[in-house]
RODO-2510 file (C-alpha; in nm, 4 decimals, decimal comma):
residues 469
     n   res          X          Y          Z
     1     x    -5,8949    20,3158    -5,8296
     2     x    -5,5941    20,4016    -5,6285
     3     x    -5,8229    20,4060    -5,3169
     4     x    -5,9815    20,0867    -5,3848
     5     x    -5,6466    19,9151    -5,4052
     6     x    -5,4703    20,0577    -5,0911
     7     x    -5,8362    19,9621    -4,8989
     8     x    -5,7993    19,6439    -5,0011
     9     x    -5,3932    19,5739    -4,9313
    10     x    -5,4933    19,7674    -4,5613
    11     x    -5,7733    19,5184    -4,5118
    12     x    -5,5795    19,2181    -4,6306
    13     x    -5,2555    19,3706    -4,4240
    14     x    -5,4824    19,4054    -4,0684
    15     x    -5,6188    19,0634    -4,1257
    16     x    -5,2656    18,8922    -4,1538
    17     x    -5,1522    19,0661    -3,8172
    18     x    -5,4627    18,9776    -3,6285
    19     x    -5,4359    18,5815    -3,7519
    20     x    -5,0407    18,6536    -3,6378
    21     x    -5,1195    18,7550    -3,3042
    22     x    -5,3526    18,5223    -3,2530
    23     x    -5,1107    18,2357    -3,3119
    24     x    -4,8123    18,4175    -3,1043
    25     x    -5,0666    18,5161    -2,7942
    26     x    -5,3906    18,3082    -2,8026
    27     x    -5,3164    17,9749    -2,9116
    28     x    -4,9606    17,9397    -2,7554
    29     x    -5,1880    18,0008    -2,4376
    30     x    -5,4387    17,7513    -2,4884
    31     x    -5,2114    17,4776    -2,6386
    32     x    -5,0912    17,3476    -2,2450
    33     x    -5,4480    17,3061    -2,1750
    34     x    -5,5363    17,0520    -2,4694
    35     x    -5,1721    16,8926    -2,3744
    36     x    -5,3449    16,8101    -2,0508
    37     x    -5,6471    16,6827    -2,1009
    38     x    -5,5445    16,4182    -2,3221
    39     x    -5,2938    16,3103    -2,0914
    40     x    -5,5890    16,1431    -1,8904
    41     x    -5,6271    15,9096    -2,1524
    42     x    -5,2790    15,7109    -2,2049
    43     x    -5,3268    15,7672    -1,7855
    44     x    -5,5847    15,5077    -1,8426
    45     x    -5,5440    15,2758    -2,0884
    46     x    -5,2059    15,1369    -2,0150
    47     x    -5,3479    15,0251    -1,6646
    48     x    -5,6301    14,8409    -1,8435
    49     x    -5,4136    14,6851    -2,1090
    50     x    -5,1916    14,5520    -1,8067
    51     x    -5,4374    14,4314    -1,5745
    52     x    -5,5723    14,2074    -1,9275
    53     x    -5,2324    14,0696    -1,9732
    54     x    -5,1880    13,9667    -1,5704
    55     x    -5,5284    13,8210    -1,6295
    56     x    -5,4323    13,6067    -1,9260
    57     x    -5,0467    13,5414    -1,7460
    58     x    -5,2271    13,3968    -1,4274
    59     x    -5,5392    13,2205    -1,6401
    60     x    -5,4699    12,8252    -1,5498
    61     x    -5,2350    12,5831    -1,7550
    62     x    -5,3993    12,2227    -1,7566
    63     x    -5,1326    12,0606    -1,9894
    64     x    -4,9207    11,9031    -1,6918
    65     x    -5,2378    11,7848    -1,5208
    66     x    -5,3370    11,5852    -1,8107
    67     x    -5,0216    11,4773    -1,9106
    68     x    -5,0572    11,2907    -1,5299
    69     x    -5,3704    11,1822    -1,5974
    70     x    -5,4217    11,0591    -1,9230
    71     x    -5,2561    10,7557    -1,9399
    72     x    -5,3962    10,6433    -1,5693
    73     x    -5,7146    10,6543    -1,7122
    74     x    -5,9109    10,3630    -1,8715
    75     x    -6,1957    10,2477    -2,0625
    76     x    -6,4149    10,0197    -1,8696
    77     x    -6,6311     9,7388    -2,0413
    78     x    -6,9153     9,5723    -1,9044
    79     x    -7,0302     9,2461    -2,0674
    80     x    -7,3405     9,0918    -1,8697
    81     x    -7,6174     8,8778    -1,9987
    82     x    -7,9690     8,9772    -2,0013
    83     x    -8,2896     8,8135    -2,0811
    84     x    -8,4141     8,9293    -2,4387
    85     x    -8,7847     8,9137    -2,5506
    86     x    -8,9451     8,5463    -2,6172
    87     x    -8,9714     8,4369    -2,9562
    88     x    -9,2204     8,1685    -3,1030
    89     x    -8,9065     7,9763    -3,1851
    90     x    -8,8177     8,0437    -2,7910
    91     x    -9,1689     7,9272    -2,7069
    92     x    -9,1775     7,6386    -2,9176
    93     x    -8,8249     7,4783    -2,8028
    94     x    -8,9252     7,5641    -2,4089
    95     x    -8,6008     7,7789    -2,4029
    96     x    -8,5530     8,1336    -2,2742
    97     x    -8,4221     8,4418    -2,5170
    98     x    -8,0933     8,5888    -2,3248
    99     x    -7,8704     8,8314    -2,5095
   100     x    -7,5420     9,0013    -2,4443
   101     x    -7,5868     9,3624    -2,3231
   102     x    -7,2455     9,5737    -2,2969
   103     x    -7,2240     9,9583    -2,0600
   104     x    -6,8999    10,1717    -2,0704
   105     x    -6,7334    10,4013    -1,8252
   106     x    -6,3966    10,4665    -1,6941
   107     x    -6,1531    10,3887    -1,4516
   108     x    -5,8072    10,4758    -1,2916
   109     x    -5,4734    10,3075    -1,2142
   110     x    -5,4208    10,3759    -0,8724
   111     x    -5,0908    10,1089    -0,8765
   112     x    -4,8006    10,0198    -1,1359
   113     x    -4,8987     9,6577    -1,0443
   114     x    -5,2608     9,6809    -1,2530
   115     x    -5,5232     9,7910    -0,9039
   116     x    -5,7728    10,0423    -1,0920
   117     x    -6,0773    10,1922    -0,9154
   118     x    -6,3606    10,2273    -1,1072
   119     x    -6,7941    10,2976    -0,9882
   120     x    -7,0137     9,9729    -0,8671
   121     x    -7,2512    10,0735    -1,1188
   122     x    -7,0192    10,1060    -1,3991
   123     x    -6,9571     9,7083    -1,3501
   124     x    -7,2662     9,5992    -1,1699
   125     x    -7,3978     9,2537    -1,2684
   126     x    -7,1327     9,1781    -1,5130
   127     x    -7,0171     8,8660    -1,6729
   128     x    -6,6807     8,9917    -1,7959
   129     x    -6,4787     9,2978    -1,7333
   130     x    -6,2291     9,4247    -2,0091
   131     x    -6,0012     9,7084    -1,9962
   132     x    -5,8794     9,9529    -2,2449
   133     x    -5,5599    10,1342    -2,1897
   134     x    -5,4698    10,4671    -2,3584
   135     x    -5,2251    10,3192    -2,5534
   136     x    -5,5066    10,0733    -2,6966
   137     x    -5,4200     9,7671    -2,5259
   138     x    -5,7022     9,5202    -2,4070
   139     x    -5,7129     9,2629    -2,1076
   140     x    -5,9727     9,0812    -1,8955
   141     x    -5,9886     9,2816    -1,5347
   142     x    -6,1010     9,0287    -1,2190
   143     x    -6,3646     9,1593    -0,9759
   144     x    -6,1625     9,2260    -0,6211
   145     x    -6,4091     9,3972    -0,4303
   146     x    -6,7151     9,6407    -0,4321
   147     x    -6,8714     9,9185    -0,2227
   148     x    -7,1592     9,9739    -0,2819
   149     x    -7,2656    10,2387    -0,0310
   150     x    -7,0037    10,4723    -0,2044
   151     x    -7,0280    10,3085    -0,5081
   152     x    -6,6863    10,2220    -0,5422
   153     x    -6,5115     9,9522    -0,6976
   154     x    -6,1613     9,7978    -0,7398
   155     x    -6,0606     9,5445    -1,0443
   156     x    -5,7383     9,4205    -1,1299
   157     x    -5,5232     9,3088    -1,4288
   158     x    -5,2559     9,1513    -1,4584
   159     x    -4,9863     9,3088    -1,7137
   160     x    -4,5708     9,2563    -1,8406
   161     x    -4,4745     9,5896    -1,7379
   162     x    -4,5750     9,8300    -1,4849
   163     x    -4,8607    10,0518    -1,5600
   164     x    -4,9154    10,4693    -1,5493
   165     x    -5,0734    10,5283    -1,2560
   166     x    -5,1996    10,7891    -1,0416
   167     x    -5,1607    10,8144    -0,6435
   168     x    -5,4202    10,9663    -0,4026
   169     x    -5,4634    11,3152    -0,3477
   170     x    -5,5763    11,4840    -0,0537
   171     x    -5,9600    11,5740    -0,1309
   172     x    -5,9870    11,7540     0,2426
   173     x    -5,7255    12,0081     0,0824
   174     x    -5,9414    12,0761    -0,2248
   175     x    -6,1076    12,4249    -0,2040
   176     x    -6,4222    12,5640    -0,3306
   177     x    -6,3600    12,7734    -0,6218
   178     x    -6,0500    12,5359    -0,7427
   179     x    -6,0105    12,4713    -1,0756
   180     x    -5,9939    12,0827    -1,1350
   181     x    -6,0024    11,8441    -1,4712
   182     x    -6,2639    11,5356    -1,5547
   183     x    -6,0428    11,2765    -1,6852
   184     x    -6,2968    11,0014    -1,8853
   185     x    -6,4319    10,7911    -2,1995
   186     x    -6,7908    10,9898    -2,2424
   187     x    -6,9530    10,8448    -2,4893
   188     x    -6,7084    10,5900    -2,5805
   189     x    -6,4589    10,9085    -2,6394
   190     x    -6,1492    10,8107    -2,4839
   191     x    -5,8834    11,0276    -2,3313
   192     x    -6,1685    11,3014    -2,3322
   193     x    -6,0585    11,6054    -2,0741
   194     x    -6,3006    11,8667    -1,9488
   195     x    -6,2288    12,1663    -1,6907
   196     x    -6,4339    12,3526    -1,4137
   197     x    -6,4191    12,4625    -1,0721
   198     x    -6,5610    12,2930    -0,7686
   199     x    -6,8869    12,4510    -0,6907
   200     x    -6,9253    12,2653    -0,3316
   201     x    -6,8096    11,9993    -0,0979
   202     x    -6,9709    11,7178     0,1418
   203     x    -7,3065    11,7823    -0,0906
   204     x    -7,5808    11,4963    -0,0267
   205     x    -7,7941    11,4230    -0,3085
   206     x    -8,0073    11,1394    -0,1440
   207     x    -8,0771    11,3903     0,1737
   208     x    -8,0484    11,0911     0,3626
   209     x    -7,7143    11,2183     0,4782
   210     x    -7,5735    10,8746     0,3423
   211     x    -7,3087    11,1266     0,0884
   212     x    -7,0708    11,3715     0,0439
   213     x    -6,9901    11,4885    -0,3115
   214     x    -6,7248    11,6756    -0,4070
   215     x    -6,9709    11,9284    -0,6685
   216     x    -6,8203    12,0672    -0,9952
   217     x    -6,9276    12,2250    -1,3276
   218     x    -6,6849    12,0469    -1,5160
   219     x    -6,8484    11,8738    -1,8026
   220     x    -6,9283    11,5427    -1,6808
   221     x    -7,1353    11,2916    -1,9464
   222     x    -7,2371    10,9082    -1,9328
   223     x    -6,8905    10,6968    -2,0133
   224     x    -6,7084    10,9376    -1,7937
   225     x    -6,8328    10,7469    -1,4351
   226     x    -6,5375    10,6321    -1,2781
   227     x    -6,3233    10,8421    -1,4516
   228     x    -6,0492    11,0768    -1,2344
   229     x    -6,1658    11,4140    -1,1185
   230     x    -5,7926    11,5997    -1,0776
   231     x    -5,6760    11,9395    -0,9464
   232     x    -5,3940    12,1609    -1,1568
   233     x    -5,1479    11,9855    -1,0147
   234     x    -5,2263    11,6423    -1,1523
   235     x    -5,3449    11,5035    -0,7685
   236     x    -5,6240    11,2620    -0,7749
   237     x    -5,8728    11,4264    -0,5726
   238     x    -6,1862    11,2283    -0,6659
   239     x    -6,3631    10,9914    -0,8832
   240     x    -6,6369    11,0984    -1,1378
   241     x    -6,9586    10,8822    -0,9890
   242     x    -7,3225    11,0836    -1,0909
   243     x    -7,4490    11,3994    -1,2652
   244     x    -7,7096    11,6434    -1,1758
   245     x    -7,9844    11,6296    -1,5212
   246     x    -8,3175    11,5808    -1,5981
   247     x    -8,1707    11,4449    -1,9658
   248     x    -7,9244    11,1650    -1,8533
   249     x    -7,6258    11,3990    -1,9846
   250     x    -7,4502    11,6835    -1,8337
   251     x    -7,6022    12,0190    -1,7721
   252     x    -7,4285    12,2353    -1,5139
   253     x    -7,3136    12,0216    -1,2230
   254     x    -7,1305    11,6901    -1,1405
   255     x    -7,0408    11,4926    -0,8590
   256     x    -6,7198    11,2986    -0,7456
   257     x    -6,6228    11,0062    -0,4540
   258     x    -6,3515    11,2654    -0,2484
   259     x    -6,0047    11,1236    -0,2470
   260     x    -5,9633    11,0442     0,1021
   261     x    -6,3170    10,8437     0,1326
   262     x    -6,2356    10,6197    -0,2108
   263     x    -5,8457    10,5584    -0,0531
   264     x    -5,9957    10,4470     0,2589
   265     x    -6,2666    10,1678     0,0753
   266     x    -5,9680    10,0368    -0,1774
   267     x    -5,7556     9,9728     0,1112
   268     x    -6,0021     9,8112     0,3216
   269     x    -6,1290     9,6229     0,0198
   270     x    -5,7268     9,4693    -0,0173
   271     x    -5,6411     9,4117     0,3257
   272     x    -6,0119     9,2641     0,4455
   273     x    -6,2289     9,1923     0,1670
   274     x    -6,4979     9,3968     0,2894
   275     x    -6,5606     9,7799     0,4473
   276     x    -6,4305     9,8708     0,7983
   277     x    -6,6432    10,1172     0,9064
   278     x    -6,5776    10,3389     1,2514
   279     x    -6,8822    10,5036     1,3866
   280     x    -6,9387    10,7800     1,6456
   281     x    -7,2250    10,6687     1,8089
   282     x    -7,4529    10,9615     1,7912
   283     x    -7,7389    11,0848     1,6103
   284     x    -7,8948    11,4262     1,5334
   285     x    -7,9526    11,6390     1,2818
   286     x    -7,7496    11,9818     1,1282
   287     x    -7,8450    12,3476     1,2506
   288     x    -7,9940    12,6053     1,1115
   289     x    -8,1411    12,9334     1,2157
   290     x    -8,5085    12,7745     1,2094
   291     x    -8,3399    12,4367     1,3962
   292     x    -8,1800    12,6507     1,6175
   293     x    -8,5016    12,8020     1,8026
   294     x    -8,7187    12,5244     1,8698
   295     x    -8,3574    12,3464     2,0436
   296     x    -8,3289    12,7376     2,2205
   297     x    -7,9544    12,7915     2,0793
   298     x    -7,8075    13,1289     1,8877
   299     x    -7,5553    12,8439     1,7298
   300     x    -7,7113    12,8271     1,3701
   301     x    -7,4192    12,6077     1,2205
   302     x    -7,2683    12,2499     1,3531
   303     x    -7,4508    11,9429     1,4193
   304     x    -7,6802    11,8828     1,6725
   305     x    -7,7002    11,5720     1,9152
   306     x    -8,0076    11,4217     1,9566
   307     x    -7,8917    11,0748     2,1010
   308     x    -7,6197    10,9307     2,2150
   309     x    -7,5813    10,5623     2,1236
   310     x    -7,4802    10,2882     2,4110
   311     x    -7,1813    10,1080     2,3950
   312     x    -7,0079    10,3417     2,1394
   313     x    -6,7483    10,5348     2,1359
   314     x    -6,9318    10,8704     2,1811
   315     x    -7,0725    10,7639     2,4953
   316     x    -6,7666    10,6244     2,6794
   317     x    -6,6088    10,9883     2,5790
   318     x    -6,8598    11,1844     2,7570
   319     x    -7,0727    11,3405     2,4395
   320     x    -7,4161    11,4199     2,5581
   321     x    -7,7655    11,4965     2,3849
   322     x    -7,7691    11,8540     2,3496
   323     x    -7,3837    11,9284     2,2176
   324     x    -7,3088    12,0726     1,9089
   325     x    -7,0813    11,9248     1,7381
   326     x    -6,8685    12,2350     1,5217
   327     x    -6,5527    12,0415     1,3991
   328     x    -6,3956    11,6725     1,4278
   329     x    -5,9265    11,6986     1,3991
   330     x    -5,9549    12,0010     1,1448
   331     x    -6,2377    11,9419     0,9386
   332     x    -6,5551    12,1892     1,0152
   333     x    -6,8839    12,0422     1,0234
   334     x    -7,1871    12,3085     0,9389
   335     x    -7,4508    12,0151     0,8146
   336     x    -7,4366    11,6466     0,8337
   337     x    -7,2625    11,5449     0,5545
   338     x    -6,9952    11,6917     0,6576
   339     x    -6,9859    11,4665     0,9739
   340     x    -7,0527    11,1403     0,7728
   341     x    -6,8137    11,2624     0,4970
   342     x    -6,5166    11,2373     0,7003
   343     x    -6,5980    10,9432     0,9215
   344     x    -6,5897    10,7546     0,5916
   345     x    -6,2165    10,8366     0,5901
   346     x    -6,1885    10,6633     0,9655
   347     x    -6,1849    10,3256     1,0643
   348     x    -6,2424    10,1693     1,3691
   349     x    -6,0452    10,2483     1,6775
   350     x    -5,8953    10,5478     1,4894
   351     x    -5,9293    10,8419     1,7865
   352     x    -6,0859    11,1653     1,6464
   353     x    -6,0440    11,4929     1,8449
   354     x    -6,4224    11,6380     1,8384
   355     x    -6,4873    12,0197     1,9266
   356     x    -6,8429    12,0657     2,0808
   357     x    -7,0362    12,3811     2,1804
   358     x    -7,1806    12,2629     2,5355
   359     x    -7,3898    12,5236     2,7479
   360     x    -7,1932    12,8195     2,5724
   361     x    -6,8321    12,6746     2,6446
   362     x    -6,6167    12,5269     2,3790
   363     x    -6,4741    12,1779     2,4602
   364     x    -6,2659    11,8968     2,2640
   365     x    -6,3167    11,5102     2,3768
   366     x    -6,0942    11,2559     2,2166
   367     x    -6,3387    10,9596     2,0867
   368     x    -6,2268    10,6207     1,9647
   369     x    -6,3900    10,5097     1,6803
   370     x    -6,6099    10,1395     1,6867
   371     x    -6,7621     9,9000     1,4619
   372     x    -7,1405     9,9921     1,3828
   373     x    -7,3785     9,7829     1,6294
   374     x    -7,6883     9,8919     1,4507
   375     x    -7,8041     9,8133     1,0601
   376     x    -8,1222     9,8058     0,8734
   377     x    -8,2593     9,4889     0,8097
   378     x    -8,4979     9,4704     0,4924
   379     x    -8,8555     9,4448     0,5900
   380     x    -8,7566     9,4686     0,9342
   381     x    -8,5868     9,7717     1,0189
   382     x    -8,3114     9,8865     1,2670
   383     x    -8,0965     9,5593     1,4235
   384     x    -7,8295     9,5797     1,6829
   385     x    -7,5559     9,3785     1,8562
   386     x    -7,7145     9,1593     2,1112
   387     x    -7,5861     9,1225     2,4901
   388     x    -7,4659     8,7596     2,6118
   389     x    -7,8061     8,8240     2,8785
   390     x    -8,0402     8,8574     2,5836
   391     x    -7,9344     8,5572     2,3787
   392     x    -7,9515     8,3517     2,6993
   393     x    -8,2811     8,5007     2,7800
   394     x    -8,4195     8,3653     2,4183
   395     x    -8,2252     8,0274     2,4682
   396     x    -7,9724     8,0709     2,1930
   397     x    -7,5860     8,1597     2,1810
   398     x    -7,6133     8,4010     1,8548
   399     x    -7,8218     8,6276     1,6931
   400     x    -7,8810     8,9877     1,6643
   401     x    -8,1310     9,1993     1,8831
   402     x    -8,4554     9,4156     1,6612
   403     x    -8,4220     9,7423     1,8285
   404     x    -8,6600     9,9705     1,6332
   405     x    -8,8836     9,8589     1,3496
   406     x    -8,8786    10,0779     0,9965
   407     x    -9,2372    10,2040     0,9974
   408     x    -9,5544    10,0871     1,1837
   409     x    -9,6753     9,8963     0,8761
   410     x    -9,3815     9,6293     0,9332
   411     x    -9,4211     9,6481     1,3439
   412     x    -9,8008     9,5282     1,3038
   413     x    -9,7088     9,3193     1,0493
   414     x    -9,4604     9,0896     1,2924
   415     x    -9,6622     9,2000     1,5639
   416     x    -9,9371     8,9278     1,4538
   417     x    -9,6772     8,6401     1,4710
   418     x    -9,5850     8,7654     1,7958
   419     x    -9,2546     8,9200     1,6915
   420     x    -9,1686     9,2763     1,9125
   421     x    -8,9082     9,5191     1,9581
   422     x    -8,6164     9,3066     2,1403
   423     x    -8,7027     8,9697     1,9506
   424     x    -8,3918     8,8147     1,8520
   425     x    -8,3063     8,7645     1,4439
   426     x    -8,1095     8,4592     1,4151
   427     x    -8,0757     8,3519     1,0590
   428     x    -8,0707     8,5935     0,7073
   429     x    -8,1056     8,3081     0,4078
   430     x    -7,9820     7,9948     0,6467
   431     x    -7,6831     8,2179     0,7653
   432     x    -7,6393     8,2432     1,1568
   433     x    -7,6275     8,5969     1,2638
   434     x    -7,3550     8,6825     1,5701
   435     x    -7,3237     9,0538     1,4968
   436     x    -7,4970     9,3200     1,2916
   437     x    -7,1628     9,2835     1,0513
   438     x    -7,2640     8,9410     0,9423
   439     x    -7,6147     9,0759     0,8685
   440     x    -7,4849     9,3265     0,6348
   441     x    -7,2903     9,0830     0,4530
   442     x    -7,5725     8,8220     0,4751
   443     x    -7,7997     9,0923     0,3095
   444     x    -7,5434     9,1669     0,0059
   445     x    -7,4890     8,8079    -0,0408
   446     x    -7,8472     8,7270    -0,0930
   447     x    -7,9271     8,6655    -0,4519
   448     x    -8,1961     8,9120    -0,5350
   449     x    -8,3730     8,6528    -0,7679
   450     x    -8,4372     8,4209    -0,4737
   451     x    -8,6867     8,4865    -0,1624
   452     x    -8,5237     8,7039     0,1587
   453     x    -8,5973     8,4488     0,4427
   454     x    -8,5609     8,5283     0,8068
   455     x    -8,5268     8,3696     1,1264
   456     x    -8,6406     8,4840     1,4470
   457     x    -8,7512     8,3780     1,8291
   458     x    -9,0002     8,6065     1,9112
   459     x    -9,1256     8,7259     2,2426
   460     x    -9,3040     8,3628     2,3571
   461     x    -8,9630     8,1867     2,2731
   462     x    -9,0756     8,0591     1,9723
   463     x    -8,8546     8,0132     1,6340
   464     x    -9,0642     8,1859     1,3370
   465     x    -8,9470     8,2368     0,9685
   466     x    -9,0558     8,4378     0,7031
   467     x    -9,0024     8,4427     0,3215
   468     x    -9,0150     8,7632     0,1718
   469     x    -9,0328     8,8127    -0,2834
***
């Protein structure tokens, strides 16, 4: 028994030494190691959790932008009067149905005084204009003027005190990839504020290069039209015009009148009543690399000239068929909206400093801006500013010259009552025509409800006019 009892105390002895020794010799020896590689961890995560709170630091603050805006920006009523369906009471008393048909949008106080800018199409054909302030007020706006090429338009009311208002940005500053704010009344939900980034400048949605959107993915629905498109700072950069859907409400992308071009149409609109347009004088089309081979140039961006127009201010500068046109002051053109975009912004005689690529050498001519002497004529086609020799040619003092006709349809059409390329139009709706300016406002005076009737001494002398439904 003895012997049992000492085995077992010797066993139980050797196995408390070797657990000893392992703690004093082995595990002191490993402990630096698992010290170590768990020291890559806090290594890491710190960094992480730092970048996450730089992110959320720098993330955007919109609350001083809207502040600035919210009050500028108004609800927009359109009353106008429509014909309704004929009753048998109708029939019976030989009267016609017309009912009252109201449309909503927005608009923005652009002066303390009561101007506010609103789109053509949000007030198109109306009978009476009222407008909603933020702080619920109501009053009757008057009609001052409309664009309808940008479709822009400017009311006014007439108020006590001096308004909120917002002032004009600088749209050529705004950068793709900026975050900006729609300001509007979608859906008859006023003071509504969305946020995106702008996704794309000078972008033509007609691709008749006759626009140039500023593009965003901020949440843009019907009611907000004419509403204020605004960067962080609070800067009016554009205003809210059209949407990109196949449903008539938002789904990705929006589209805004730049700054700069609806400036430019409000103050022409209050100092002449109409647009002052300045033109170049050339015509073309932008590059690309496909564009760029058949014209045998490596330039694959800018806009090509194809013609330079007589009489305009490209011409008397020295611009030639052939130049590429890369950038007008500072503003880079790669495709042609970008070239129409900013000439919106000009007016005539303003002098533009254009850069041109001409047989591999750089070059920069100073052109003065002029008054467009060509315009489409409905049913016609392209008009133009007639010489003193070509009205006294055609025995008359005033008219305007056809110099191209829209499609071959309308040039055998005249052609059977004698009527050619370089016959002379002399009337629109009983309204003498001296330059292609008073055909443009003869044709948006016309009242679409009434036959377009035109005057014209064609190629035997004779005076011939034409009604047109």
């Amino acid at each position: 028994m003895k012997k049992i009892i000492t085995l077992v105390f010797v066993s139980a002895l050797g196995g408390l030494l070797t657990l000893g020794g392992y703690k004093v010799f082995v595990e002191d020896e490993a402990q630096p190691l698992a010290v170590e590689q768990s020291s890559e961890l806090p290594v890491f995560v710190p960094t992480n959790s730092m970048n996450t709170y730089n992110k959320a630091v720098n993330t955007p603050n919109f609350v001083e932008a809207a502040d600035k805006s919210l009050d500028a920006v108004v609800h927009v009523k359109n009353t106008s009067v429509i014909s309704a369906p004929t009753t048998m009471r109708d029939l019976f008393f030989g009267r016609q149905s017309q009912r009252a048909q109201v449309g909503t949008g927005s608009g923005v106080v652009i002066s303390p005084t009561g101007y506010i800018v609103t789109n053509n199409h949000v007030i198109n054909n109306a009978n009476e204009i009222s407008i909603t302030l933020n702080n619920n007020k109501s009053y009757i706006a008057e009609l001052i003027g409309t664009d309808e090429a940008t479709d822009i338009a400017l009311l006014k009311i007439d108020t006590d005190e001096d308004l909120p208002f917002m002032a004009f940005g600088d749209s050529d500053n705004a950068k793709v990839g900026e975050w900006v704010l729609a300001v509007g009344n979608p859906f008859n939900l006023n003071s509504t504020v969305t946020a995106g980034i702008i996704s794309a400048k000078s972008r033509d949605l007609t691709g008749q290069h006759s626009q140039s959107f500023i593009q965003t993915d901020a949440a843009v629905n019907p009611g907000n039209s004419g509403g204020a498109l605004v960067n962080v700072n609070g800067d009016l950069i554009g205003i809210n015009t059209a949407i990109s859907s196949q449903t008539g409400s938002y789904i990705g992308y929006s589209f805004a009148v730049p700054s700069n071009i609806a400036r430019k149409i409000v103050n022409d609109i209050i100092e002449y009543g109409n647009v002052q347009n300045g033109i170049l004088g050339v015509t073309g089309g932008a590059l690309n690399s496909e564009a760029a081979e058949q014209l045998g140039t490596t330039a694959t961006e800018g806009f090509y000239v194809n013609e330079v127009q007589e009489d305009t201010g490209a011409e008397k500068a020295g611009i030639k068929p052939g130049d590429i046109i890369n950038k007008i002051d500072n503003v880079q053109i790669n495709k042609f909206s970008d070239l129409t975009g900013y000439l919106k912004t000009k007016s005539p005689e303003d002098v533009v400093n254009v850069t041109l690529l001409r047989d591999g050498r750089e070059e920069v001519l100073p052109v003065t801006l002029l008054k467009p002497t060509v315009t489409v004529i409905q049913t016609i086609g392209f008009v133009k500013n007639a010489t003193k020799k070509e009205l006294k040619t055609n025995n008359t003092d005033y008219g305007v010259k056809i110099s191209k006709f829209a499609d071959d349809n309308y040039k055998a059409g005249w052609s059977r009552v004698g009527v050619e390329e370089g016959s002379i139009v002399t009337k629109i709706n009983g309204k003498k025509l001296y330059t292609v300016e008073d055909a443009q406002n003869a044709m948006k005076a016309r009242n679409l409800r009434e036959p377009l009737q035109i005057e014209i001494i064609n190629n035997q002398g004779e005076k011939v006019v034409h009604s047109f439904r």
